[in-house]
C-alpha positions as CSV (number, residue, x, y, z in Angstrom):
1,X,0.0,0.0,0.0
2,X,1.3,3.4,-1.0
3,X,1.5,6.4,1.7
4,X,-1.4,8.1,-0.7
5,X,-3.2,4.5,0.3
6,X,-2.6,4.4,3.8
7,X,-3.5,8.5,4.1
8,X,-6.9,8.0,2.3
9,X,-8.4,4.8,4.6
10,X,-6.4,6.4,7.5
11,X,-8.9,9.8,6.5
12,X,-11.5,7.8,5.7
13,X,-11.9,5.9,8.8
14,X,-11.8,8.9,11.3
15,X,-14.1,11.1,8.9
16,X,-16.7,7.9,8.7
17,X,-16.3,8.1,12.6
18,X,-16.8,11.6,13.0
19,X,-20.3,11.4,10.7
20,X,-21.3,8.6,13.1
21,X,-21.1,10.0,16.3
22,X,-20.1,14.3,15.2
23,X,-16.9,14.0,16.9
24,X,-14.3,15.3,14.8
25,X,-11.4,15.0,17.5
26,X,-9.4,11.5,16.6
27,X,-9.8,13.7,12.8
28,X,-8.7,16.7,13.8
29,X,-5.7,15.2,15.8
30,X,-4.4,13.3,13.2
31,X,-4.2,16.2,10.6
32,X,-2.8,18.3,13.0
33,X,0.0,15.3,14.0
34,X,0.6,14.6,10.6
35,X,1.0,17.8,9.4
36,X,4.6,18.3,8.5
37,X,4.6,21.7,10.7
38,X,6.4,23.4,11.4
39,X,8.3,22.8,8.4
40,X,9.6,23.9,5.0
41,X,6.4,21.7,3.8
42,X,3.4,20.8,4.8
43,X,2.2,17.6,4.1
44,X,0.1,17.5,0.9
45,X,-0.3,13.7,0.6
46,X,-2.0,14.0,3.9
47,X,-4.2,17.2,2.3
48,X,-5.0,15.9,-0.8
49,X,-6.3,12.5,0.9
50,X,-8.4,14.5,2.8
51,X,-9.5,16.7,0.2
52,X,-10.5,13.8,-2.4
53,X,-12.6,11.4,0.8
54,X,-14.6,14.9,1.5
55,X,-15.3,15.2,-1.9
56,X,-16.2,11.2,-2.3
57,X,-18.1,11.4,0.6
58,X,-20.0,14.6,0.1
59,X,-21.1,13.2,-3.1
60,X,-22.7,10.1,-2.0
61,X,-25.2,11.5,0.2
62,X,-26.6,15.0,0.6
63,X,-26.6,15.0,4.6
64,X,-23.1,13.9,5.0
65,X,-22.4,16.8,2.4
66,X,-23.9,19.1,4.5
67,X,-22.3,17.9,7.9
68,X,-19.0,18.0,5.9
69,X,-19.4,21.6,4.6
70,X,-20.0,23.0,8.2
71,X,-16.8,21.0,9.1
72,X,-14.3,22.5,6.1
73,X,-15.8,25.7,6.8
74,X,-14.9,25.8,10.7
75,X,-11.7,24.3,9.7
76,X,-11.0,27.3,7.0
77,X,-11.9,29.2,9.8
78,X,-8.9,28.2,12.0
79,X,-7.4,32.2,12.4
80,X,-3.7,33.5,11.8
81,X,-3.7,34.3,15.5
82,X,-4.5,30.7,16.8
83,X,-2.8,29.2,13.8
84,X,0.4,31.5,12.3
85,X,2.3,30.6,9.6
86,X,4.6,27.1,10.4
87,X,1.8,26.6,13.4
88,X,0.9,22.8,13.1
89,X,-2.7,24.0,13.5
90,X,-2.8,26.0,10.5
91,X,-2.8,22.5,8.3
92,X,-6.3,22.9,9.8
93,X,-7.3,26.0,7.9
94,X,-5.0,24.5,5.0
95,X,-7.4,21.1,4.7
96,X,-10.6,23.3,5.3
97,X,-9.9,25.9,2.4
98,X,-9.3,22.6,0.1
99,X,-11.9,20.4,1.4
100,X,-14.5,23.8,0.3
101,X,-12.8,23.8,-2.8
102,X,-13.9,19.5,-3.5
103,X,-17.6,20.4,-1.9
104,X,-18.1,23.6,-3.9
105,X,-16.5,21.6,-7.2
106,X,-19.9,18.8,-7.1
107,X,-22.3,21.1,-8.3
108,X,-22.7,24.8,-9.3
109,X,-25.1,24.9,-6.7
110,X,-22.4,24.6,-4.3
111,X,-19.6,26.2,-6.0
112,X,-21.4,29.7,-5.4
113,X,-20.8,29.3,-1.8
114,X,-17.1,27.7,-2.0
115,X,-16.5,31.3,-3.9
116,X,-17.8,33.5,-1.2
117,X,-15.4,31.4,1.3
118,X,-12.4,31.0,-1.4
119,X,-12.4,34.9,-2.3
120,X,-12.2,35.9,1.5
121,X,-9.6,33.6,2.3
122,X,-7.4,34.8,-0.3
123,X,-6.7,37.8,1.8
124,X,-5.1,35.5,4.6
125,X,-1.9,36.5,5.7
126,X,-0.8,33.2,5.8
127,X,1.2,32.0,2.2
128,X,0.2,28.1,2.6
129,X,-3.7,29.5,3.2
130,X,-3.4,31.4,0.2
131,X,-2.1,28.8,-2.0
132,X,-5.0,26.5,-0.6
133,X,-7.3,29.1,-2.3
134,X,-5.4,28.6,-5.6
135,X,-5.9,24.6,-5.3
136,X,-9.1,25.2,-4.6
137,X,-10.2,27.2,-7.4
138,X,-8.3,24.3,-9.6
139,X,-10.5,21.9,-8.0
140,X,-13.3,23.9,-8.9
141,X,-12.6,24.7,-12.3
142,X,-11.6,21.2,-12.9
143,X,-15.6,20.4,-12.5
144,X,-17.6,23.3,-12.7
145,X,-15.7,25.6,-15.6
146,X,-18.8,27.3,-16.9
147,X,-19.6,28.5,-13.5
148,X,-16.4,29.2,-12.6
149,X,-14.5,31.4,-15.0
150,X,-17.1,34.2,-15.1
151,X,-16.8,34.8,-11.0
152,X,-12.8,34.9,-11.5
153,X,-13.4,37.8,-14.0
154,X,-15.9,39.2,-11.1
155,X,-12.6,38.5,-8.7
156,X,-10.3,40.5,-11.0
157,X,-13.2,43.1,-11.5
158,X,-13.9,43.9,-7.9
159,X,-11.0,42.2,-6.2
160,X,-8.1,42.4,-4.1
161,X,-4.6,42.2,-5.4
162,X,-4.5,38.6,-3.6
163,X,-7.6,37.7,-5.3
164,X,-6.3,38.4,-8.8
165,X,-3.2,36.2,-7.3
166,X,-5.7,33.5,-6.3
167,X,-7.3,33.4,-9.8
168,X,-4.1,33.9,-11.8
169,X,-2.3,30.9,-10.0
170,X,-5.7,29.0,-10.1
171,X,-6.7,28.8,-13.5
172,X,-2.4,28.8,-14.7
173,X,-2.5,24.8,-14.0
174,X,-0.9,22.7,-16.9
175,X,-3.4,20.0,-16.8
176,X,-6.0,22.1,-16.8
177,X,-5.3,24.1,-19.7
178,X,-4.7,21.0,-21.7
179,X,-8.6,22.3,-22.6
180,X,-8.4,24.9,-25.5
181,X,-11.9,26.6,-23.1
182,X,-9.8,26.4,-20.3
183,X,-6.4,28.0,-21.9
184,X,-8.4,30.9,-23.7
185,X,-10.2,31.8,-20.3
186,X,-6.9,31.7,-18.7
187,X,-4.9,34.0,-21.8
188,X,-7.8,36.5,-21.1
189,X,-8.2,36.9,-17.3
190,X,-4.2,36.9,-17.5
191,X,-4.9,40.1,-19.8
192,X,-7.5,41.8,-17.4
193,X,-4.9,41.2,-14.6
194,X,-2.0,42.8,-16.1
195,X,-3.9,45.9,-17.3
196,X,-5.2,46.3,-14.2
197,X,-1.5,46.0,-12.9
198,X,-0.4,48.1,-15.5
199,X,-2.7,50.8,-14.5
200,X,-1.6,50.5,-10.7
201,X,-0.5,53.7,-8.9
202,X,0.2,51.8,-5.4
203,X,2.7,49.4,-6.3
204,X,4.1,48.7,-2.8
205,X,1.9,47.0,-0.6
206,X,2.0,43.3,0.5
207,X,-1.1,42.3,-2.0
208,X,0.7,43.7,-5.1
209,X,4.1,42.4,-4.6
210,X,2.5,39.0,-3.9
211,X,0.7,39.0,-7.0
212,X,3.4,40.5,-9.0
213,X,5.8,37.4,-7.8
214,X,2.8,34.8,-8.8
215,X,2.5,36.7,-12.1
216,X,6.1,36.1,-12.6
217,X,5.1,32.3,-13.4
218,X,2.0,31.9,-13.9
219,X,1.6,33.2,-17.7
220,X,4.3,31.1,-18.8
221,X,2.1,27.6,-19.1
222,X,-0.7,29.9,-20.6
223,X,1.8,30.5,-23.5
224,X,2.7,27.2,-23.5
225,X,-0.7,26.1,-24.2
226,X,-1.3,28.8,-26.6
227,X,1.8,29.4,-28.0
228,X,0.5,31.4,-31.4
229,X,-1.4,33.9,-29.7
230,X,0.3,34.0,-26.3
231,X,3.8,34.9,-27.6
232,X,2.3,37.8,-29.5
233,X,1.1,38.7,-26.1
234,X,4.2,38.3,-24.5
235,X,5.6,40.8,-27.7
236,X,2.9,43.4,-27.0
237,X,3.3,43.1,-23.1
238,X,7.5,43.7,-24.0
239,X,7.4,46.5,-25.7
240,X,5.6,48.6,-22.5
241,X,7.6,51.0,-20.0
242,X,6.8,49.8,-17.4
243,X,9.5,48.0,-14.8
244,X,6.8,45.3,-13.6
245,X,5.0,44.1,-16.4
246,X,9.1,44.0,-18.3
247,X,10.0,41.9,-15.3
248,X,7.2,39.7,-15.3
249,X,7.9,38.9,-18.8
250,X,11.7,38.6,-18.4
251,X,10.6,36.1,-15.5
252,X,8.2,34.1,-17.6
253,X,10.5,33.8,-20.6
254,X,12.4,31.2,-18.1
255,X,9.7,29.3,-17.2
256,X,8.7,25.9,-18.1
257,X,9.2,24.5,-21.4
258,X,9.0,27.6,-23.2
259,X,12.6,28.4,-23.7
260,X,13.1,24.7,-24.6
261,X,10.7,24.4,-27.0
262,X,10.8,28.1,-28.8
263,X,14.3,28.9,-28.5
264,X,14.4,31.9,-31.0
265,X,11.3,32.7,-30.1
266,X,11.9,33.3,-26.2
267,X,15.5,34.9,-27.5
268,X,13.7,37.7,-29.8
269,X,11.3,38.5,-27.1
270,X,14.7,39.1,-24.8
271,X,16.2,41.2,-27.0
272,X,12.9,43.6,-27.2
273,X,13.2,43.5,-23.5
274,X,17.2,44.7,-23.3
């Protein structure tokens, strides 16, 4: 049995328990012991068992769904000030956020309300709770892309910086864009973001500089998948003055398999840049 085997009937087990008799302790302490925190990394394995037994068991009956909803939700609720970053308790709010994510991903019905939780967590000051958000939102757009990709245009719309991080690193996921749907959604909120960046007076805060960083990645498998039309974004985007968008580029242009693929392609773009 793999460790991805023993973590998912380890998970299922205590979460069958907890729908038994609504104790979620023996759950709870197992995350939390398993968690890899503090750490350089926390445990994933361990997250994405949980994640994909929520979602297996929130499909198969409608009250579990709902008993497992309120749980992810008071898990995602676990704060930065009884949970800070490296805090083995923050795996908590790092298994809730995903375990919204694979409720909200079974039906449009329920991806409206994974949103509303998704968007406000992407403010979290924690890093690992905001990347949870970005898994999340793969997770839902992995199931539920026609409701999905209008309410990240709503996030880049109305949104925080670290919501435009959340969508950016969300929907920049190489499996998913595999889709042509997918990759053209992706190639156009990318577009939105960086006007919007582009346009930015207040370049200094915590929210820009983090998306600014995610940016710096994230367009790089959108070109991949598009490679005709995304490198003649890539041109357009290179021939701005503007010191952010140029870096995010010159970042980009080293990501991934583009400069392995499109060698002269990637080259000429560096030479617009210099």
């Amino acid at each position: 049995m793999t460790r991805k085997e023993t973590y998912i009937r380890d998970v299922a087990r205590l979460l069958s328990g907890f729908l038994a008799n609504g104790n979620a302790a023996d759950l709870l302490d197992c995350l939390v012991a398993g968690s890899g925190l503090p750490g350089s990394r926390a445990n994933r394995e361990l997250a994405g068992a949980f994640t994909e037994t929520v979602r297996e068991f929130a499909a198969a009956d409608p009250d579990d769904q709902r008993i497992l909803w309120s749980l992810c939700v008071g898990l995602a609720g676990v704060s930065p000030e009884d949970a800070p970053t490296g805090d083995p308790h923050e795996f908590l709010a790092f298994c809730g956020i995903r375990g919204v994510g694979a409720i909200g991903s079974l039906s449009p019905a329920c991806a409206g309300p994974a949103f509303t939780r998704l968007v406000a967590a992407s403010a979290d000051p924690r890093w690992r709770i905001r990347e949870a958000v970005a898994m999340g939102v793969r997770d839902l757009l992995s199931r539920q892309r026609k409701a999905v990709i209008p309410e990240l245009d709503g996030w880049v719309e109305r949104g925080s910086w670290l919501a435009m991080r959340a969508a950016a690193a969300g929907i920049a996921d190489p499996d998913l864009l595999g889709e042509r749907d997918i990759a053209a959604a992706a190639l156009q909120l990318h577009r939105k973001i960086l006007i919007r960046v582009y346009t930015a007076r207040e370049r200094e805060s915590e929210g820009f500089l983090a998306l600014r960083t995610a940016l710096g990645s994230t367009l790089a498998p959108v070109v991949a998948a598009l490679p005709g039309i995304g490198f003649e974004y890539l041109r357009q985007l290179a021939t701005l003055d503007d010191p952010d968008i140029r870096w995010i580029v010159r970042e980009n242009l080293e990501k991934g398999l583009l400069p392995e693929r499109y060698p002269e392609t990637v080259q000429h773009i560096r030479a617009q840049l210099s």
